[in-house]
Backbone as numpy.savetxt, mean C-alpha at the origin, in Angstrom:
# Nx Ny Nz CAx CAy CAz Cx Cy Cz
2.47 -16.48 -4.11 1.86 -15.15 -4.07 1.84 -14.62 -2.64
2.16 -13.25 -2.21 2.33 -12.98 -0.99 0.62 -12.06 -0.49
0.37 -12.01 0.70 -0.55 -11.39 1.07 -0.11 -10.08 1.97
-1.09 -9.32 1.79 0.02 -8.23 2.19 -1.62 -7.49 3.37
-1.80 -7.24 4.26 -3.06 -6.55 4.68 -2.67 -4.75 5.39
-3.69 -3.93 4.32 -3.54 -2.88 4.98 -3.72 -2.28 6.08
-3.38 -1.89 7.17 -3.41 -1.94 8.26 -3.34 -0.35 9.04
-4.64 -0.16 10.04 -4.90 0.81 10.07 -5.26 0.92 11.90
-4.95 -0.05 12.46 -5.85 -0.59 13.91 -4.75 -1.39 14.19
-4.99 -1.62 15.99 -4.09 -2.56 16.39 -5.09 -4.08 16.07
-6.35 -3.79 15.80 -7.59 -5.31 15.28 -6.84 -5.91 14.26
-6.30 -4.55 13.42 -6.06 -5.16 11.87 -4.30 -6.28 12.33
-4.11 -5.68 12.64 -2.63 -6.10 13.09 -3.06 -7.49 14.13
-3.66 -7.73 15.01 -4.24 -9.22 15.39 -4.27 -9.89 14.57
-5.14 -9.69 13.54 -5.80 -10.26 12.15 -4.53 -11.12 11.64
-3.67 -9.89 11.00 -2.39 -10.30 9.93 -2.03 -11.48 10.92
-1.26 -11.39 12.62 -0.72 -12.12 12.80 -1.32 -13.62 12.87
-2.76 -13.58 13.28 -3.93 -15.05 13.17 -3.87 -15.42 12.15
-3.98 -14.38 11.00 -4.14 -15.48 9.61 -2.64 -15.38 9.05
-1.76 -15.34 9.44 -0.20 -15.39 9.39 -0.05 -14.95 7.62
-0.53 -13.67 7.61 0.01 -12.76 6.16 1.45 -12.42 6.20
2.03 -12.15 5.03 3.26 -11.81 4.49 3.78 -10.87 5.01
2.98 -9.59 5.40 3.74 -8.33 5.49 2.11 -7.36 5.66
2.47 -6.46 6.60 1.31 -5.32 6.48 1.79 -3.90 6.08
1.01 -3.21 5.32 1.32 -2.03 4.91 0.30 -0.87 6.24
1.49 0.00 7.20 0.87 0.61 8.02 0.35 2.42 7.63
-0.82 1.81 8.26 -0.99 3.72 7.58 -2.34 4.29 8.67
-2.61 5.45 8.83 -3.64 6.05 9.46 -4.90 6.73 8.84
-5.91 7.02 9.37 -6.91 7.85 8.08 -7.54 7.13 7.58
-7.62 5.51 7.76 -7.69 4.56 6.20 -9.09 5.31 5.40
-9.96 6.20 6.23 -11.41 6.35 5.70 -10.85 7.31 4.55
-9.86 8.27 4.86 -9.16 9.32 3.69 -7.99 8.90 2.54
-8.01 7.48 2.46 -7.21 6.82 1.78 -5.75 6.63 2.37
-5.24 7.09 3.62 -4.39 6.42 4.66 -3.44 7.66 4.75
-2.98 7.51 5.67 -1.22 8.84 6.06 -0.65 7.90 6.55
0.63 8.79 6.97 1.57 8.39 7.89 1.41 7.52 9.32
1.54 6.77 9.80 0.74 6.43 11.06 1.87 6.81 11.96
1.43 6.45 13.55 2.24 7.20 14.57 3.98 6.43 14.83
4.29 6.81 15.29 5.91 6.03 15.78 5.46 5.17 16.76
4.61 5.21 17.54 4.27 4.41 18.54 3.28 3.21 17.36
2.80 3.30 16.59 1.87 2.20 15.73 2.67 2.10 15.56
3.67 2.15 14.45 5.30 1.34 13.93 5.52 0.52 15.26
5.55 0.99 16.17 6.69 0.35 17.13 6.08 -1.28 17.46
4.91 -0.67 17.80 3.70 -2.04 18.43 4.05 -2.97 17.18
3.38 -2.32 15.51 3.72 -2.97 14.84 4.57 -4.65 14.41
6.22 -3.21 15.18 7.04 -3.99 15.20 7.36 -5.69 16.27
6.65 -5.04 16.92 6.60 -6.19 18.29 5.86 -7.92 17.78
5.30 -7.54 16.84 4.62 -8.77 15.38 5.63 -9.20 15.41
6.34 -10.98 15.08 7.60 -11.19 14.29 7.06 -11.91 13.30
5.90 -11.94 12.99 5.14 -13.09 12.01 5.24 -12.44 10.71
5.40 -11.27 10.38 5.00 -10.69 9.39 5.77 -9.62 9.16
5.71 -8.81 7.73 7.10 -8.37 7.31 6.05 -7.19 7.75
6.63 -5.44 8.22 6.12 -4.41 8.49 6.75 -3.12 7.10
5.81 -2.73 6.55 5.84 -1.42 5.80 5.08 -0.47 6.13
5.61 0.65 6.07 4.99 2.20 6.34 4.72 2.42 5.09
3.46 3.21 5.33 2.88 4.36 4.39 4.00 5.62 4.98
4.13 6.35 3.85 4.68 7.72 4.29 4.01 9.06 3.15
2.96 9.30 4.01 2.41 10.21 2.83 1.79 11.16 4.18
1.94 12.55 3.77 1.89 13.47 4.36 0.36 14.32 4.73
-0.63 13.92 3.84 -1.75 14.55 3.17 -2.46 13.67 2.41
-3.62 14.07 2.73 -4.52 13.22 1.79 -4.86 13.68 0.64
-5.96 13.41 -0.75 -5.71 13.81 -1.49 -4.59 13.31 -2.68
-4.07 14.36 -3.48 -3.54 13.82 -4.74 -1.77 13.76 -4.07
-1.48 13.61 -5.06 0.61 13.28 -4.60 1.32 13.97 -5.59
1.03 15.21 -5.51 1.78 16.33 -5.83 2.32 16.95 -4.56
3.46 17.00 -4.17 4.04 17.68 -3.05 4.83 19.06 -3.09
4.52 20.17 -2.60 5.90 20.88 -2.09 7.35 20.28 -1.30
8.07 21.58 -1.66 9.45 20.92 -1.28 9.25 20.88 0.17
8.61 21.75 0.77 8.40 21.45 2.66 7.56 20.14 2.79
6.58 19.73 2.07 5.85 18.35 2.03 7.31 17.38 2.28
7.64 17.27 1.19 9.00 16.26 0.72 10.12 16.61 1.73
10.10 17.27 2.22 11.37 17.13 3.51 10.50 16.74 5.36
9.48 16.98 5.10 8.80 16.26 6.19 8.53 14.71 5.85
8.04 14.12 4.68 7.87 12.72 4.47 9.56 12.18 4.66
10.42 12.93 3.92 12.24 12.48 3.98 12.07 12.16 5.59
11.86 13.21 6.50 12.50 12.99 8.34 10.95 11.74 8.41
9.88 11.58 8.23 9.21 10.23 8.58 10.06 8.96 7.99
10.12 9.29 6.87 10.86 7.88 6.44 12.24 7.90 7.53
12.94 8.10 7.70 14.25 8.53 8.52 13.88 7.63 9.88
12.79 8.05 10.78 12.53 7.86 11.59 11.57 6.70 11.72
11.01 6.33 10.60 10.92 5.15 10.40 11.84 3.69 10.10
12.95 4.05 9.58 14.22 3.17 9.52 14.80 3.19 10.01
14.85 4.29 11.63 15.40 3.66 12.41 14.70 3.02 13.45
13.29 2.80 13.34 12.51 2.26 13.98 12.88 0.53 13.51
13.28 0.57 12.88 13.70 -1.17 12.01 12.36 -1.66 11.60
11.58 -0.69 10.72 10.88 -1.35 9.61 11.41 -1.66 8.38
10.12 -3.15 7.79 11.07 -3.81 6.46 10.85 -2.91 5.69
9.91 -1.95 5.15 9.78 -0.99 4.22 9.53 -0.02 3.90
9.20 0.82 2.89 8.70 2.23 2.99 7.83 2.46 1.59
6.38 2.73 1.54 5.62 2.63 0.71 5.14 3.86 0.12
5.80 4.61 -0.67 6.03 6.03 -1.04 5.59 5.92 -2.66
5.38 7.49 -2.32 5.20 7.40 -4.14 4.48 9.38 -4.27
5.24 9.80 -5.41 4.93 11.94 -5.60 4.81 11.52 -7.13
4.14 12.84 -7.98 4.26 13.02 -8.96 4.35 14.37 -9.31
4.41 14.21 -10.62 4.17 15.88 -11.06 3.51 16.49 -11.51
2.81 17.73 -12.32 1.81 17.95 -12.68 1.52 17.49 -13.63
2.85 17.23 -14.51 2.51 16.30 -15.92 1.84 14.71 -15.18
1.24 14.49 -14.14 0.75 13.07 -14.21 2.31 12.15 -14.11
3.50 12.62 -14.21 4.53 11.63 -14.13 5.07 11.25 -13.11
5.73 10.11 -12.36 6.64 10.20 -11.68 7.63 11.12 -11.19
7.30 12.02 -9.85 8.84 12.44 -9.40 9.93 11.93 -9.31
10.45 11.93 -10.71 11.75 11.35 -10.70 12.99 11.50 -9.45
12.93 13.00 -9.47 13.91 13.24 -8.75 13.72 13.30 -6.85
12.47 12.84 -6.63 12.54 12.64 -5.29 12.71 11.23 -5.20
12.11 10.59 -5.78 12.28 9.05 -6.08 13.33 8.69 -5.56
14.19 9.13 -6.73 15.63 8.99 -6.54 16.34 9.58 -5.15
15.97 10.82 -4.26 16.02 11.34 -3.51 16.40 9.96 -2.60
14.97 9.47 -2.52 14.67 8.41 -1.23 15.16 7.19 -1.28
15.53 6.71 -2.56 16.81 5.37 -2.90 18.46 5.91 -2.71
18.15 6.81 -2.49 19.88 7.66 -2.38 20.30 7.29 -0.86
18.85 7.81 -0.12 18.61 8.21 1.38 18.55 6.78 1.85
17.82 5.65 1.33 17.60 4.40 1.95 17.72 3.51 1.37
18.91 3.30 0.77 19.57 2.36 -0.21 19.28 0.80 -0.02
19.15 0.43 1.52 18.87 -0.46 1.86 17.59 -1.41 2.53
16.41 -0.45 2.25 15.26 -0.79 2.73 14.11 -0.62 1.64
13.25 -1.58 1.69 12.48 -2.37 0.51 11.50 -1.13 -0.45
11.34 -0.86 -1.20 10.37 0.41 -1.47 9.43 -0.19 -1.98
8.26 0.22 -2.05 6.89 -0.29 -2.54 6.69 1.51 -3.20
6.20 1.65 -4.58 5.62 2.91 -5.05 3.59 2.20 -4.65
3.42 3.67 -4.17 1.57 3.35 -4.17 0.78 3.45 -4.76
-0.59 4.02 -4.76 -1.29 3.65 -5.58 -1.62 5.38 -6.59
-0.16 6.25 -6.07 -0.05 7.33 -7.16 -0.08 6.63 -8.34
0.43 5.49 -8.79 1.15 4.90 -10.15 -0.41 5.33 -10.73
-1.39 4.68 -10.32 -2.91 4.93 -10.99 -3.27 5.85 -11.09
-2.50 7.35 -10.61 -3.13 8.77 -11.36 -2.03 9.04 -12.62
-1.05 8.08 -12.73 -0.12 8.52 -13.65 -0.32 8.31 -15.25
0.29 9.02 -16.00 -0.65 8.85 -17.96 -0.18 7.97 -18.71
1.02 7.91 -18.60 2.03 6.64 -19.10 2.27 5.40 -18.29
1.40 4.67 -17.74 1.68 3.48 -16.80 2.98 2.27 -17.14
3.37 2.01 -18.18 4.19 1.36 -18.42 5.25 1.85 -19.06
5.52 2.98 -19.24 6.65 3.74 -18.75 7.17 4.09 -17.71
6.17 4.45 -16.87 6.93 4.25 -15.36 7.20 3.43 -14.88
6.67 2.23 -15.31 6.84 0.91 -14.92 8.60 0.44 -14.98
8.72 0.78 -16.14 10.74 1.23 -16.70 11.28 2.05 -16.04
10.61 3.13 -15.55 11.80 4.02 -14.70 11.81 3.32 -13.06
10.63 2.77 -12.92 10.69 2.35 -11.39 11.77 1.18 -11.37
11.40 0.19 -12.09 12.43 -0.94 -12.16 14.33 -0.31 -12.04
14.45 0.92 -13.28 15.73 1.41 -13.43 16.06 2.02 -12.11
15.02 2.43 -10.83 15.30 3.13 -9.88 15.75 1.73 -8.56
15.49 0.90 -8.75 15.56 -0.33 -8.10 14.72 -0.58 -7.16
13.33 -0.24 -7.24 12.19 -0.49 -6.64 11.59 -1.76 -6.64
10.85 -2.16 -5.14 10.57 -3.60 -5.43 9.37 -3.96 -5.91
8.51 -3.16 -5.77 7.24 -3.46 -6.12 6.29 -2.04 -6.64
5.59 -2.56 -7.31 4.34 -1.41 -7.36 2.92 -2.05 -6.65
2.03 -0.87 -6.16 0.54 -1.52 -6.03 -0.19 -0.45 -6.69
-1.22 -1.05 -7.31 -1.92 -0.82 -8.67 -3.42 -1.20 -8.77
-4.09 -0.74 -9.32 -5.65 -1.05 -9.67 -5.14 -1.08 -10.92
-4.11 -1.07 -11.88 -4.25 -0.64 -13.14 -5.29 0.38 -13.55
-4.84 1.53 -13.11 -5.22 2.74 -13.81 -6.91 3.14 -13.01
-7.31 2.67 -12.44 -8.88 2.27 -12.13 -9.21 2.17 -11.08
-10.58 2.57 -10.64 -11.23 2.66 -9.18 -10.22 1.36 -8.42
-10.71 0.41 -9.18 -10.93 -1.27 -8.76 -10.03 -2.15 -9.64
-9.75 -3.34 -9.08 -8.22 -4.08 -9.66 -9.23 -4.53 -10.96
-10.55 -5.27 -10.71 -11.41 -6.03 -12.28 -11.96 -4.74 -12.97
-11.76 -3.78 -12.78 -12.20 -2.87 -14.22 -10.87 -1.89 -14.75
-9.42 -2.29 -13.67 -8.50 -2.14 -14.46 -7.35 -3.36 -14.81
-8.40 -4.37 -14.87 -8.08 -6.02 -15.69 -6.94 -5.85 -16.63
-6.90 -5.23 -17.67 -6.13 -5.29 -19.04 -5.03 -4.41 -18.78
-5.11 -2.95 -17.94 -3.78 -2.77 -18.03 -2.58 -3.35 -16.90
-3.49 -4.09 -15.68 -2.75 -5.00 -15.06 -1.85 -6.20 -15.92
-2.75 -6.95 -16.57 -2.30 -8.22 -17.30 -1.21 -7.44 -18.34
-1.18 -6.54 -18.63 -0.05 -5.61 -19.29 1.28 -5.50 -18.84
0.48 -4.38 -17.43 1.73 -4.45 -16.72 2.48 -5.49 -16.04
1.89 -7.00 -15.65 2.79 -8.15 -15.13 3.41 -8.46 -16.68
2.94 -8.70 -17.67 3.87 -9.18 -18.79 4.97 -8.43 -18.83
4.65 -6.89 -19.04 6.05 -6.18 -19.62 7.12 -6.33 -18.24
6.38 -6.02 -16.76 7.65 -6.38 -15.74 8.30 -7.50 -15.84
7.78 -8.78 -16.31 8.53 -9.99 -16.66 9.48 -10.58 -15.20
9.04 -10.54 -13.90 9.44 -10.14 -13.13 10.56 -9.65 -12.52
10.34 -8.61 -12.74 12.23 -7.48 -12.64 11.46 -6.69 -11.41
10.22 -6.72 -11.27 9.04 -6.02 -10.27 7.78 -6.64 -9.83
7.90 -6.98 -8.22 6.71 -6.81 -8.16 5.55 -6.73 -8.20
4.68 -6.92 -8.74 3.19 -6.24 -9.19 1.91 -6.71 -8.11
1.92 -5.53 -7.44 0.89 -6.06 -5.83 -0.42 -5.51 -6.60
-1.60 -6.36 -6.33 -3.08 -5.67 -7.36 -3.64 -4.89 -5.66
-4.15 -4.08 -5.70 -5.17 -3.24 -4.56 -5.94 -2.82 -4.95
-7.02 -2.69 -4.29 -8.09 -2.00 -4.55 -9.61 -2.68 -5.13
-10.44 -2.19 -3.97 -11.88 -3.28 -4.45 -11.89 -4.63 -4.39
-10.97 -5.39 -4.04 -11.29 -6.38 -3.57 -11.93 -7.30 -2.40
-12.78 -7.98 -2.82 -13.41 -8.63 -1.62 -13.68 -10.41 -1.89
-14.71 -11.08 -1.56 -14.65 -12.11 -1.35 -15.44 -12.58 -2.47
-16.28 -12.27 -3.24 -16.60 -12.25 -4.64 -16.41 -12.17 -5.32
-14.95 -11.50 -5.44 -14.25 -11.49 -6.42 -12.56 -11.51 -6.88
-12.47 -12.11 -5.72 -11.01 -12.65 -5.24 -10.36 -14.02 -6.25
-11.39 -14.38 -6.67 -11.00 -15.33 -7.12 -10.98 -15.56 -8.77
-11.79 -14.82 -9.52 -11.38 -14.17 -10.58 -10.25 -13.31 -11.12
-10.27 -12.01 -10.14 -8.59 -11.96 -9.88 -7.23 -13.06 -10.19
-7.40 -13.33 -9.45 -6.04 -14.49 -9.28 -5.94 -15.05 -10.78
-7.65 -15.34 -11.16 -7.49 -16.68 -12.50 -7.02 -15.21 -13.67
-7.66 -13.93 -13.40 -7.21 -13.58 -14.68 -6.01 -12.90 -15.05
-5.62 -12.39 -13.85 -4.12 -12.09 -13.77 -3.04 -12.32 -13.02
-3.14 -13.18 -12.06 -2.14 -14.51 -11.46 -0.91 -13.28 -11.07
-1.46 -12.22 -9.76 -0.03 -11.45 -9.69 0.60 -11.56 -8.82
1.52 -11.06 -8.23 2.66 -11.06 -7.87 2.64 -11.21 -5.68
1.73 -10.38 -5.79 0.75 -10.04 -4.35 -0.42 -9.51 -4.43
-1.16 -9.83 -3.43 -2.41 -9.29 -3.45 -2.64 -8.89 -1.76
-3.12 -7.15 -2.20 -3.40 -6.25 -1.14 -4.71 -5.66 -0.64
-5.27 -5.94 0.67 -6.36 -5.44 0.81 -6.13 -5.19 2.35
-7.91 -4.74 2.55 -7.95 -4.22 4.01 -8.87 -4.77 4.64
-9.71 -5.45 4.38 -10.85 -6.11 4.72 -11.63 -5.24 5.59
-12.11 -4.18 5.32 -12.71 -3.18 6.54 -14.09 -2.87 6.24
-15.01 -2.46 7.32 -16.04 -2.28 7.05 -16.49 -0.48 7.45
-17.24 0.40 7.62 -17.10 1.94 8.73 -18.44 0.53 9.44
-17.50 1.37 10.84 -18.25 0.74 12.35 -18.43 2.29 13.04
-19.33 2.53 13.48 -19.65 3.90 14.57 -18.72 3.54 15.44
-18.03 4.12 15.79 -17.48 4.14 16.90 -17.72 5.22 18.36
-17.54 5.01 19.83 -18.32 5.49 20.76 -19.41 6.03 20.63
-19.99 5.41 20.01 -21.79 5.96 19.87 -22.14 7.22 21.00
-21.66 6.67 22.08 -22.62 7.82 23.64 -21.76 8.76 23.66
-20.47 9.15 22.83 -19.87 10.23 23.04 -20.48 11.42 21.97
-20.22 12.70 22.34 -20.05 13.54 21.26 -19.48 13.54 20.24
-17.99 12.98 20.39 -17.41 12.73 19.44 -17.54 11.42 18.57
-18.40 10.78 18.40 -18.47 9.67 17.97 -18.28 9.94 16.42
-17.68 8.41 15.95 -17.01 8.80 14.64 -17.24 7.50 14.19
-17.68 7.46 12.44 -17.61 6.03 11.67 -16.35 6.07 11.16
-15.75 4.74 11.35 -14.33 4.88 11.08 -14.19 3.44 10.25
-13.01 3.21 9.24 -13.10 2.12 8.52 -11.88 0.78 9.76
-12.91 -0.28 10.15 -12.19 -1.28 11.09 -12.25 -2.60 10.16
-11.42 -3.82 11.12 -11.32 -4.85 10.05 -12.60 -5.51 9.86
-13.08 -6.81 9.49 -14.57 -7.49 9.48 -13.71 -8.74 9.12
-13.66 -9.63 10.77 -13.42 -10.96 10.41 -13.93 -11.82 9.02
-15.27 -11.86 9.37 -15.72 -12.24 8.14 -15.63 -12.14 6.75
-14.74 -10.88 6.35 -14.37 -10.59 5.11 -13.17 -10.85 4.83
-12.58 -10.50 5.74 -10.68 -11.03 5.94 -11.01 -12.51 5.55
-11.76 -13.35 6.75 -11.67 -14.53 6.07 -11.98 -15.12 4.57
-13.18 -14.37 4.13 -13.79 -14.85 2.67 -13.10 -14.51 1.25
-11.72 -13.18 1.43 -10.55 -13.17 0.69 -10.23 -14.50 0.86
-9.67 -14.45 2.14 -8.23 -15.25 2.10 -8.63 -16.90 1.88
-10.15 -17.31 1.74 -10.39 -18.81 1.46 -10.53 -18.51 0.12
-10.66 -17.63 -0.74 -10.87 -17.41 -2.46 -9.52 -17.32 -2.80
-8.44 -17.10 -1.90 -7.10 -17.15 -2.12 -6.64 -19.00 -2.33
-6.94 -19.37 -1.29 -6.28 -20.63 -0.49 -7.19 -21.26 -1.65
């Protein structure tokens, strides 16, 4: 099973390489559910050799319905992310029907034939989950990450254990979301998947004596660790 840590800080990125995780998924915002992060974070990123590096490439926070100017600005990030020599690109649009953008999808396997795709955690606003599950596989995608349908990976239990049966592994299946050290280990026993993704973060105030001071979501040794021993 691979570990994958979301990564939002150069702390979080210490972390991955100390507790020697699989791969980090990079993104900014994490308090707004994450963006694009900078070319200079990729780069540092990259300077890691312990661990495999994926970008978030999402433009906006909020839902993943895009305009065509959205979708040609995420196209030049991804771009400029592969030639930065990251392992992946963690994308994912839909449509108003709740479905998969097929045709950008396809857009970005056309465009980067050769670099790993992860779809995100759009799949969980989508109506047909295991139908897309078939078009992602037919698109040659490597993975999905998923709560199954749900805030949290244990209250979307059943359509996870769904979706690893029907992928049969032709995909992937990374669980995210709500996990912590209480319940890491139920996880695993009840649906044994493919990877497991988290962030281990806590909001910390940050510069208190400034004006600008801001609570922002950072890592918490202590939680990073209490996953990853419910893992081990």
């Amino acid at each position: 099973m691979k570990i994958e840590l979301c990564s939002s800080s150069t702390e979080a990125l210490l972390f991955a390489e100390e507790f020697k995780f699989n791969r980090v998924e990079l993104c900014q915002n994490l308090e707004l559910g994450g963006v694009t992060p900078s070319l200079a974070f990729q780069e540092f990123a990259l300077s890691f050799k312990s661990f495999e590096t994926h970008t978030l490439i999402r433009c906006k926070v909020g839902g993943f319905i895009y305009s065509d100017y959205e979708k040609k600005i995420m196209l030049k990030d991804m771009e400029n992310s592969v030639k930065l020599g990251i392992h992946g690109l963690v994308v994912g649009a839909l449509n108003p029907k709740k479905e998969i953008d097929l045709a950008f999808m396809t857009e970005i396997k056309s465009n980067f034939p050769n670099i790993e795709l992860t779809f995100h955690r759009a799949f969980d606003d989508l109506k047909n989950p295991e139908i897309e599950l078939e078009n992602l596989i037919d698109l040659g995608f490597n993975r999905i990450l998923t709560s199954g349908g749900k805030k949290t990976v244990l209250e979307g239990r059943e359509t996870i254990q769904k979706l690893i049966s029907k992928a049969d592994n032709r995909i992937e299946i990374m669980l995210g979301g709500g996990i912590n050290a209480e319940n890491i280990s139920e996880i695993i026993n009840l649906s044994k998947p493919d990877a497991i993704h988290f962030s281990g973060t806590e909001f910390k105030l940050v510069d208190e004596e400034s004006l600008f001071s801001e609570k922002i979501l950072l890592p918490n040794r202590t939680k990073i660790e209490g996953i990853l021993k419910g893992i081990n």
